[in-house]
C-alpha positions in Angstrom: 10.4 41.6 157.2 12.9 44.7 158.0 15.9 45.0 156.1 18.3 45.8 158.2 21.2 48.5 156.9 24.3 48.7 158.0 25.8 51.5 159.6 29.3 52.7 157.8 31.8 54.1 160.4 34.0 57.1 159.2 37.4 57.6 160.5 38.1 61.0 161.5 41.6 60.6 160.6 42.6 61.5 157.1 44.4 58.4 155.2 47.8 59.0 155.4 48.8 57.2 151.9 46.1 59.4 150.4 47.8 62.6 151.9 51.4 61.6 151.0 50.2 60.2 147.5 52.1 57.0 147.7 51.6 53.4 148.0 52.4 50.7 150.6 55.8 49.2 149.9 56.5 45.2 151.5 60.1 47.2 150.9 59.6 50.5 153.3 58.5 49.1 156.5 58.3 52.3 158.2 55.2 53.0 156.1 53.7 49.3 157.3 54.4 50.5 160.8 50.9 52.4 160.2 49.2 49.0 159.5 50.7 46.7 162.6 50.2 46.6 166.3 52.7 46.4 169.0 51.9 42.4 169.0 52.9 42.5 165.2 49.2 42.0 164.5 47.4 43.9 161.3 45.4 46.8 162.8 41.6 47.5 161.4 41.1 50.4 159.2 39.0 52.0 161.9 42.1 52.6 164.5 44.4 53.3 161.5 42.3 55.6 159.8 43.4 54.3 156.2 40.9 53.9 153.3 39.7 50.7 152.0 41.7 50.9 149.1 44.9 51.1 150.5 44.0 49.3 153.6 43.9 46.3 151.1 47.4 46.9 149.6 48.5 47.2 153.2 47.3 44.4 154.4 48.7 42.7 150.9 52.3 44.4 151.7 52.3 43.1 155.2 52.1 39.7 154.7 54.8 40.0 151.5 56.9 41.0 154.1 56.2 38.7 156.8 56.8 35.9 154.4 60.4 37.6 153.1 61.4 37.8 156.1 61.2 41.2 156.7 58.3 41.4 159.4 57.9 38.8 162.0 54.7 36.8 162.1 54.3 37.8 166.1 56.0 39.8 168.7 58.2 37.4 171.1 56.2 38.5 174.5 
């Protein structure tokens, strides 16, 4: 039997929490504009270019806001 491995994709975009040295914030929603699509969907870490770590918070901060009230759930379309 093979073992498969999986192939880990690299971003070529540097992280831009890592770069700033800060932290996503349910409170600052301009830096959670890096995490959400135009349909007020959470993007992948791929397209965003943030590392899992803070990918994780991200997401985490996202949906803190959503439920305060601060995001919308989904784009009215």
């Amino acid at each position: 039997m093979i073992k498969k491995t999986k192939k880990i994709r690299k971003s070529s975009k540097p992280c831009p929490f890592c770069t700033k040295k800060a932290e996503p914030n349910f409170r600052d929603l301009d830096s959670l504009a890096v995490g959400i699509s135009p349909k007020k969907r959470i993007v992948s870490r791929w397209t965003t270019g943030v590392c899992e770590k803070h990918q994780l918070r991200l997401a985490r901060a996202i949906k803190r806001a959503r439920h305060l009230a601060l995001l919308p759930f989904v784009d009215k379309v």
